[in-house]
KOLLOTI-586412 format. One line per 10 residues: number of its first residue (from 1); their letters; for each residue x negated, y, z of N, C-alpha, C, O. Coordinates in Angstrom, 1 decimal, always signed. Layout:
NUM	a	X Y Z X Y Z X Y Z X Y Z  ... $
END
This chain:
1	xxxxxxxxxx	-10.7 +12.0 -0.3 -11.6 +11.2 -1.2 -10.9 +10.0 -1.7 -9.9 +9.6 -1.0  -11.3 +9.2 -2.8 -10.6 +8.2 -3.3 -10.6 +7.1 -2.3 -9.5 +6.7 -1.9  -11.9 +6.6 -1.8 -11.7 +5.5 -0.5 -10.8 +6.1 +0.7 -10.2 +5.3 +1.4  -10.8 +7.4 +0.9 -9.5 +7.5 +1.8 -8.2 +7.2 +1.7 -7.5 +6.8 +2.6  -7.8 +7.5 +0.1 -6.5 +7.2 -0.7 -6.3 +5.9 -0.9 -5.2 +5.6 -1.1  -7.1 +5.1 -0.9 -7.3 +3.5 -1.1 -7.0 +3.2 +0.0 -6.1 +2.4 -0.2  -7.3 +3.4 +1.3 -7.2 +3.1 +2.2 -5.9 +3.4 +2.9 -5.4 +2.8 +3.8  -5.6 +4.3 +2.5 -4.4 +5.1 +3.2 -3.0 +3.5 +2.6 -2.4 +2.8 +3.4  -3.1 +3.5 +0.8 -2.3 +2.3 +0.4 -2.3 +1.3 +0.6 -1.4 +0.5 +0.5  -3.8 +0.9 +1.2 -3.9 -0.4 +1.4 -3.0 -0.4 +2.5 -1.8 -0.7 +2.3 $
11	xxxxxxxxxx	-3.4 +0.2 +4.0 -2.3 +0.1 +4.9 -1.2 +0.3 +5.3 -0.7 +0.1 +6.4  -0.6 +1.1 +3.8 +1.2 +1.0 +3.9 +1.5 -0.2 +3.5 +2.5 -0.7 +4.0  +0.8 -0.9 +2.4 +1.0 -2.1 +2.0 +1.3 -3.3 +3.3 +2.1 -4.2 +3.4  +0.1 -2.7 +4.1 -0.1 -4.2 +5.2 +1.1 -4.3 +6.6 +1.7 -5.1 +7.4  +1.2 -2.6 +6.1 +2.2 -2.2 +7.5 +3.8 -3.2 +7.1 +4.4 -4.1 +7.7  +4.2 -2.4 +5.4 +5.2 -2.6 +4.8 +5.7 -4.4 +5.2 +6.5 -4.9 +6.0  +4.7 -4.9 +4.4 +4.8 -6.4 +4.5 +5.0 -7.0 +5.7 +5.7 -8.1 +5.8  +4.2 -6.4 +6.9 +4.7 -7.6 +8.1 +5.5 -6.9 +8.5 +6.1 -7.3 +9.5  +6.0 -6.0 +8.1 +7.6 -5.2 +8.8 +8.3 -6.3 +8.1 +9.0 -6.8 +9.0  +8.5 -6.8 +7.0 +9.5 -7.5 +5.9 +9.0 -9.0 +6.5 +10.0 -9.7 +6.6 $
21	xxxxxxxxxx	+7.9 -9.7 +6.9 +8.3 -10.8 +7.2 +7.3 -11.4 +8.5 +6.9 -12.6 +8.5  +7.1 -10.4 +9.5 +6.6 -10.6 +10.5 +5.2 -10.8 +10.2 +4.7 -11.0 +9.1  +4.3 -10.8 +11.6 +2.8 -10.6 +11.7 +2.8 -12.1 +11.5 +3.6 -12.9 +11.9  +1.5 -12.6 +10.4 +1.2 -13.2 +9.4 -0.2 -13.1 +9.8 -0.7 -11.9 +9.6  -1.2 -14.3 +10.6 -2.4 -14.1 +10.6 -3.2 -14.3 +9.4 -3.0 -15.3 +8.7  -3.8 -13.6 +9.1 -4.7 -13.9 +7.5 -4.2 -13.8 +6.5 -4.2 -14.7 +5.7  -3.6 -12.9 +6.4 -2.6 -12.5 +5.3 -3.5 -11.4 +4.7 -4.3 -10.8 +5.4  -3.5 -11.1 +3.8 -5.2 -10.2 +2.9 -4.6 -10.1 +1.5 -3.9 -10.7 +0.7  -5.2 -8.7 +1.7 -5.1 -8.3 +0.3 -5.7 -9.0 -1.3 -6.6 -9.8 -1.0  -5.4 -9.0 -2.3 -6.1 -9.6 -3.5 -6.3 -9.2 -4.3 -7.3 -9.6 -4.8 $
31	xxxxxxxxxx	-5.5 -8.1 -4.9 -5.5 -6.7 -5.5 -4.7 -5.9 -5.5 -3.5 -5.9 -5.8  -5.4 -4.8 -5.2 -5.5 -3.5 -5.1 -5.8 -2.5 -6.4 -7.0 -2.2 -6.7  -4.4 -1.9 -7.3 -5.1 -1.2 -8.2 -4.8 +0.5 -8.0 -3.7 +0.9 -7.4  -5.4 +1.1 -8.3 -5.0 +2.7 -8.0 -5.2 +3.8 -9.3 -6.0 +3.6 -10.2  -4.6 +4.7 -9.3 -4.2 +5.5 -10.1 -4.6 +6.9 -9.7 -3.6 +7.5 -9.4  -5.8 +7.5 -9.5 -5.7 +9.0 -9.4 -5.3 +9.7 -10.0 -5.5 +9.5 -11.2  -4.3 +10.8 -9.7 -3.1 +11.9 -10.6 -4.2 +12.9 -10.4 -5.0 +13.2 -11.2  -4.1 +13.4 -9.4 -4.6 +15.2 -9.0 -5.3 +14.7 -7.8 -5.5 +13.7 -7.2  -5.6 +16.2 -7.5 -6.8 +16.1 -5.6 -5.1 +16.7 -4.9 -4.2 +17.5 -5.0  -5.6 +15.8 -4.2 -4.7 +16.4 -2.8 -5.1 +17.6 -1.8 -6.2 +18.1 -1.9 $
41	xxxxxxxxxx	-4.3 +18.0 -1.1 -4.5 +19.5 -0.8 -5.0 +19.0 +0.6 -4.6 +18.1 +1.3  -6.1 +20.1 +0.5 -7.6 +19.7 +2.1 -7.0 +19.9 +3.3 -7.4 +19.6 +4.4  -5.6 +20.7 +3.0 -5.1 +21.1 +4.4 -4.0 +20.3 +5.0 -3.5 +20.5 +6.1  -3.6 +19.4 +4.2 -2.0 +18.5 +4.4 -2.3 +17.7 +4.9 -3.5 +17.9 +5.1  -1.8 +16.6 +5.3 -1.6 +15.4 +5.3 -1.2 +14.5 +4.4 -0.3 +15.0 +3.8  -1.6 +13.2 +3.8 -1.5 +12.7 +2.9 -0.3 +11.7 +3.0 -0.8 +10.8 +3.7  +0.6 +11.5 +2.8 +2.2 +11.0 +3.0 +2.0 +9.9 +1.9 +1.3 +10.2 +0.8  +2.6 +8.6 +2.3 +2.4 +7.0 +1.4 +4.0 +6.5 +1.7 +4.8 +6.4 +2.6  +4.0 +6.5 +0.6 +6.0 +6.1 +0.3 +5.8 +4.4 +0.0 +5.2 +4.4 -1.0  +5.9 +3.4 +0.3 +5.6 +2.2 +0.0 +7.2 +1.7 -0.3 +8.2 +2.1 +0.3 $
51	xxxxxxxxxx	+7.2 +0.4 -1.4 +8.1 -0.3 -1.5 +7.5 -1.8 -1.9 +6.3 -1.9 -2.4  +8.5 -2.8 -1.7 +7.8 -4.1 -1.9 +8.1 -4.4 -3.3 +9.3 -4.5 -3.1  +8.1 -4.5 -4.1 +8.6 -5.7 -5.4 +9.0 -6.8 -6.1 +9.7 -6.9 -7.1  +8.1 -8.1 -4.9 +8.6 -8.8 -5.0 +8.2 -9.6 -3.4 +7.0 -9.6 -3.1  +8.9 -10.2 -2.7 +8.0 -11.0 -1.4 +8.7 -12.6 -2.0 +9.7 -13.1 -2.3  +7.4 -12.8 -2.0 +7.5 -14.5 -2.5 +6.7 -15.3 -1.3 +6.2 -14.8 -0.3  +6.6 -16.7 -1.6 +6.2 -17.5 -0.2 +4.9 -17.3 +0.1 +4.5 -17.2 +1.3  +3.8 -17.1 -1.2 +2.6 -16.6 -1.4 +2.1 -15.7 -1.4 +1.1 -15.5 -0.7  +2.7 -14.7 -2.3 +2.3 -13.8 -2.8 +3.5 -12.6 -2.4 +4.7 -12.8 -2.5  +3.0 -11.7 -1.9 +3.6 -10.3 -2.1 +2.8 -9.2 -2.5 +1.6 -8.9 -2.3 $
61	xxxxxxxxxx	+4.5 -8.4 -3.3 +3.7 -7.6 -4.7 +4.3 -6.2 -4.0 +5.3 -6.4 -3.2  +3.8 -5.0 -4.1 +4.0 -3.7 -3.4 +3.3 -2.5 -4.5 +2.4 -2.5 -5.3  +4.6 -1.2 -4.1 +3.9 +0.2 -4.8 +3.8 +1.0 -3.8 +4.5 +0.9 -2.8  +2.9 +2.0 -4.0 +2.9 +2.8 -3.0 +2.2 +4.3 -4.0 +1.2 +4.6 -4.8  +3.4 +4.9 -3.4 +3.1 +6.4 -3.8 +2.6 +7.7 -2.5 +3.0 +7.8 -1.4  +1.5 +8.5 -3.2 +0.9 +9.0 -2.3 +0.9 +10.3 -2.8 +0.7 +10.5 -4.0  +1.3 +11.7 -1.9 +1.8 +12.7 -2.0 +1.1 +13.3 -0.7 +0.9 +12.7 +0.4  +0.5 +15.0 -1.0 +0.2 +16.0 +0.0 +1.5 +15.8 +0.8 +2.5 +15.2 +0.4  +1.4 +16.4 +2.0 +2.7 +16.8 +2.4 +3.1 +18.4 +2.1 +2.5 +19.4 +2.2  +4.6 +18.1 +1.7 +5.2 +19.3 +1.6 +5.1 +19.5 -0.3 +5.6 +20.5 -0.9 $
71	xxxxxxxxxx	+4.3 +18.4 -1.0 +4.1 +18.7 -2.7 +4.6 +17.9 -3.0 +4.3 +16.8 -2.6  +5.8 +17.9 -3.9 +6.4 +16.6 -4.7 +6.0 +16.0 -5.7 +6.7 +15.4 -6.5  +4.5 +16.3 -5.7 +3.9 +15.9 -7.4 +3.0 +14.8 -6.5 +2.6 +15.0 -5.4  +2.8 +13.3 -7.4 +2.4 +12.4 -6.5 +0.7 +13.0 -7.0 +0.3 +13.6 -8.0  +0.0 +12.3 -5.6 -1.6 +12.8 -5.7 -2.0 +11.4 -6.6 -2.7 +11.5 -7.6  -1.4 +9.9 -6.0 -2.0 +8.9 -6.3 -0.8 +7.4 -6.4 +0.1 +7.1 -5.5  -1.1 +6.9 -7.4 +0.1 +5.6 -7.3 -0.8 +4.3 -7.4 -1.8 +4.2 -8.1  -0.3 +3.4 -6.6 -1.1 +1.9 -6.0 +0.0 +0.8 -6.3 +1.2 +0.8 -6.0  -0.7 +0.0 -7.0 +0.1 -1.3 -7.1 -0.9 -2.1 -6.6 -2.0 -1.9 -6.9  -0.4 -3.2 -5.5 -0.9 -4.4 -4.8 -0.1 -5.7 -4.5 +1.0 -6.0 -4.3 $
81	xxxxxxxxx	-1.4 -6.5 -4.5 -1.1 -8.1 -4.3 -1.3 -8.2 -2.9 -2.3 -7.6 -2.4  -0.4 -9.1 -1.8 -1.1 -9.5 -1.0 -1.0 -11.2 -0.8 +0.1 -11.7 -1.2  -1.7 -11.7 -0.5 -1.7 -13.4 -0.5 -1.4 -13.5 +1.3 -2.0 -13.1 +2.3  +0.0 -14.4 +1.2 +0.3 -14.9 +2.0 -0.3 -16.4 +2.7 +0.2 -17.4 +2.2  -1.5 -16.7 +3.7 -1.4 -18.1 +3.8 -0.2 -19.1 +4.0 +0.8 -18.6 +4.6  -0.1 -20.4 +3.7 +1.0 -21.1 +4.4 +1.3 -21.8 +5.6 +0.4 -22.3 +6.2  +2.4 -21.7 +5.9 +2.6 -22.1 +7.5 +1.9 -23.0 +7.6 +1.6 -23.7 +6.7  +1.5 -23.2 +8.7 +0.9 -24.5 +9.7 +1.2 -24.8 +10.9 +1.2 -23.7 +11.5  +1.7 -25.9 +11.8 +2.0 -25.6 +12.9 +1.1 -26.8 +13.4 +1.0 -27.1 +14.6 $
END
């Protein structure tokens, strides 16, 4: 379903990002846009290819491509913002 596919990018996005600059309390999405291609197949697993695009102090920008497993035709493509808060100590 599409909220599954949404969800699936949101959290390569969230994974992606604190792999790239560590766990970040309150760090949240801002937008999220998605692209349905085709239905994905009921029997696979749904595979999320993520890359960042830009990590800035604020803002980081991310794609993420979403694929059956085992189909090389993408199911679904996501571009996202996430808002970094600023340090505080």
């Amino acid at each position: 379903s599409g909220p599954v596919l949404m969800s699936v990018a949101d959290v390569a996005l969230y994974v992606a990002i604190l792999g790239k600059i560590g766990i970040v309390p309150l760090a949240v999405t801002t937008s999220l846009n998605i692209n349905f291609l085709r239905k994905p197949s009921a029997t696979e697993r749904i595979i999320a290819e993520c890359s960042l695009i830009k990590v800035g102090r604020t803002l980081v920008v991310g794609e993420v491509s979403l694929y059956s497993e085992g189909v090389s035709d993408l199911v679904a493509h996501a571009v996202g913002t996430y808002s970094i808060p600023p340090y505080t100590s």
